[in-house]
N, C-alpha and C positions, 0 to 999 in steps of 0.2 A: 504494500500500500504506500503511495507517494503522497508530501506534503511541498507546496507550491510557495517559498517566503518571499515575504516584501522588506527591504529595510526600509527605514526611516532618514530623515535628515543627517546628514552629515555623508552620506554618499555621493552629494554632488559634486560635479568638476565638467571644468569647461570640454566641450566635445561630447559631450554624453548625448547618447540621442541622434547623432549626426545621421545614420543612415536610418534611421526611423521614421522620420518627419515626412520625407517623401512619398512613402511606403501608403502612410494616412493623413492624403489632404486633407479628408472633409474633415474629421477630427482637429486635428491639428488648427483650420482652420475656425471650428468649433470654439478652441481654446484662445484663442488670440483672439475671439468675439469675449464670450465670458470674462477675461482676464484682461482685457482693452490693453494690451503688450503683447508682441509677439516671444510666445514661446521658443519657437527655434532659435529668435536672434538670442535668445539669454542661454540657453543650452550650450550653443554650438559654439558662442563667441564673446558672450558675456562681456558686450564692451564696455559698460559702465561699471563692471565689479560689482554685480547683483549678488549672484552665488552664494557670495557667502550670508547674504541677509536672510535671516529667516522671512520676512516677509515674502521674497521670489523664492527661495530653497525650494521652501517648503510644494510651492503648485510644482516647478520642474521636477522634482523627484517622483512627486504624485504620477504627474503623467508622462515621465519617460517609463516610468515603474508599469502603468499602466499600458502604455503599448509595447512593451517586450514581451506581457502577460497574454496581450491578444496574437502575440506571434506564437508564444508556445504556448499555448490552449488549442489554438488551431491546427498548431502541426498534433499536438496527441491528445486527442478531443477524449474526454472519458479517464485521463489518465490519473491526474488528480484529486484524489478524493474528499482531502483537507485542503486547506487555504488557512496563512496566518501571518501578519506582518509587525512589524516591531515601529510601536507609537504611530506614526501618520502613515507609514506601510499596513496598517489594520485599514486605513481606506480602500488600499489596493486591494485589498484582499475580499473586502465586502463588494467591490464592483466584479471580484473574480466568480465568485461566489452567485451574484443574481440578486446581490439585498440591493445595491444601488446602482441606477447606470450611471455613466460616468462624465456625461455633462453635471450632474448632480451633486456629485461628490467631488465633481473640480470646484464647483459653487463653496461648497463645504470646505474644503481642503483652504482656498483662497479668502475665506471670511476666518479660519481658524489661523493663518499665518497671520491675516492682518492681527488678529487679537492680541494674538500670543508675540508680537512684534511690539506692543504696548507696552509690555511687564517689562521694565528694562531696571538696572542698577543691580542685576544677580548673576550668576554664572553657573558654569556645571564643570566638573573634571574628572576623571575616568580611574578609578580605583583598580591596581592589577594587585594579585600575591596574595587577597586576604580573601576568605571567606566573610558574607556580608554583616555575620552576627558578629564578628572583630569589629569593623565599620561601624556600626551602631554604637559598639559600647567606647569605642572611640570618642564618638561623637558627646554620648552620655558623659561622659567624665570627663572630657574637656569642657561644657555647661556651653553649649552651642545651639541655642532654640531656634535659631533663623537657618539650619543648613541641616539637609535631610538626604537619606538614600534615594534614589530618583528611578537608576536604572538595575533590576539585578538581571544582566545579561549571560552570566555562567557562575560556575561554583566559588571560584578566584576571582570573580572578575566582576565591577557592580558600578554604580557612577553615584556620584554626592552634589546637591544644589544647592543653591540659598543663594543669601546676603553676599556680596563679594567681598566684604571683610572679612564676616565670618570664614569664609570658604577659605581663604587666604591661612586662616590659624589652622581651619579643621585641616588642609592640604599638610601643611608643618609637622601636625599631632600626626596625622594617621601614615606618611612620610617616613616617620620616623621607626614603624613598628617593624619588627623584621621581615625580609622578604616583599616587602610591601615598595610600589611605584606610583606613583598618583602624578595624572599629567592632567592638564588644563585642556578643556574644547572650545573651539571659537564658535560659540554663541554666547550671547548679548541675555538670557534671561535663566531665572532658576525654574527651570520646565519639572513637570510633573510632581510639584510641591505643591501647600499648601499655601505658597505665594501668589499661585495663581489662580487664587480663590474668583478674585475680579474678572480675570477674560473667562475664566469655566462659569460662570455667571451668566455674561455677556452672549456664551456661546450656545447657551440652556436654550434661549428665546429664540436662538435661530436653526435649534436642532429640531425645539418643537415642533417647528411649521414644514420638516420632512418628512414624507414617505420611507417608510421600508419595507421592502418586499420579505415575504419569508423564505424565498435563496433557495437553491438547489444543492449546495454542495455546503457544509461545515465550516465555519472559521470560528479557530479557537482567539479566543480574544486575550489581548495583554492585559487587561485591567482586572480581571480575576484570575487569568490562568484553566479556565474552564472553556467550554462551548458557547462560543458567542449566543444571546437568546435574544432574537432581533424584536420580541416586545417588547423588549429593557432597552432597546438598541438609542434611543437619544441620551438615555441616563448614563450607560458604557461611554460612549461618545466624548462625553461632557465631561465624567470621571477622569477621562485619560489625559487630559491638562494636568488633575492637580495629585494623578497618582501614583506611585512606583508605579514603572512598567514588568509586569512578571513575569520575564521571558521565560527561567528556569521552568516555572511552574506549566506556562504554555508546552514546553516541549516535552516537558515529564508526562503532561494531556496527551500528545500528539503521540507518542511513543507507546504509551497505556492504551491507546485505541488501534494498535497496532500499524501505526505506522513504520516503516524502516528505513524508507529513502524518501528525502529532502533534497531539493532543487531550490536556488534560489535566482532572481531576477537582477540586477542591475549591482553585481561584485561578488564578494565573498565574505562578505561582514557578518552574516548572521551562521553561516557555513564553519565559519569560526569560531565561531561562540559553541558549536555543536559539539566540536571536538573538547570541547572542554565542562561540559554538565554529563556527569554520571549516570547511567542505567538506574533508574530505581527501584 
């Protein structure tokens, strides 16, 4: 049984997409209506240095993610059983799936960068060497209530957000412990905290006025680690701003429902991460 992943931001880089775009005018063209900027120029050549802003990241990855998904879907139609993407790759995954189509969730994708491009003055940085319950008590015993676990991507390996002060001590404390590495990500906000109580707010009022289909095909969602349940699906949604994302738990789900091979779309970011969460 196969599972179909999406990453999330921080996959992008100029050139991505380049032979896609032509592949799917009317789409493509679709997305340069909705998103009033053309997506190819920002993919392929990023002349202003977009990329790295979460406000543009975030649709480009969406929909380069999204048309490499309608390239292999179509070569092996049926082959997929599961779908599961990490943080804004859970879009992908839900347009793979049948809950949204995907003028929809560009819609979504692009009002959720704008939000989440609001929360500014925090940071995130990528914790390797520690198991995440280190991390935590780390954090407890340095007295750090503005900087929280964010990401737990593998057994070793997890991300920390907050205040950029704080994050600055907690990097120092948790730095220090053995075997431990903590580096800095280039984004502008503490994602998936309780900092960003305000745009997951903001984002409630505009999830409510979506449609979701009940899908064809399973996605395990990051914000529980369970089987996405698309009548919860605006509350899922909304959660995954200001929550760890739970990849371990997702693919300990994915793995538990008999899955054995994983393919993933646009690198090998989350392929990564596989090699490192234990059989449970």
């Amino acid at each position: 049984m196969h599972c179909l992943l999406f990453p999330g931001q921080g996959v992008q880089r100029r050139g991505m997409g380049a032979d896609l775009f032509g592949l799917f005018p009317e789409a493509t063209a679709r997305a340069d209506e909705i998103l009033g900027w053309s997506i190819e120029e920002l993919c392929t050549r990023d002349p202003h240095r977009r990329l790295r802003d979460t406000r543009y990241a975030q649709p480009a990855v969406f929909f380069v993610n999204a048309l490499l998904a309608q390239q292999v879907t179509a070569e092996r139609p049926g082959h997929y059983r599961y779908f599961a993407g990490h943080s804004l790759g859970e879009y992908n995954a839900l347009v793979a799936a049948g809950v949204l189509d995907l003028d929809a969730a560009l819609r979504l994708v692009d009002r959720r960068a704008e939000l989440m491009s609001q929360v500014t003055g925090g940071g995130m940085s990528a914790v390797q060497g520690l198991p995440v319950s280190f991390v935590r008590r780390a954090l407890t015993e340095t007295g750090l209530p503005r900087v929280f676990v964010a990401n737990l991507n593998a057994d070793t390996q997890s991300t920390i957000a907050g205040d950029r002060a704080e994050l600055a001590v907690a990097a120092k404390a948790i730095g220090a412990l053995p075997g431990a590495r903590v580096v800095p990500l280039n984004v502008s906000g503490p994602f998936h905290t309780p900092l960003m109580a305000s745009a997951e707010q903001r984002f409630r009022a505009v999830l409510d006025g979506c449609d979701f289909a009940p899908g064809h095909t399973p996605v395990v969602s990051g914000v529980t680690g369970d089987v996405f349940d698309t009548d919860r699906a605006a509350e899922l949604l909304a959660r995954q701003l200001s929550t760890p994302v739970e990849w371990v738990r997702a693919v300990t789900t994915l793995r538990a429902a008999g899955v054995t091979g994983f393919d993933e779309v646009n690198g090998k970011t989350l392929s990564a991460f596989l090699t490192r969460i234990a059989e449970r």
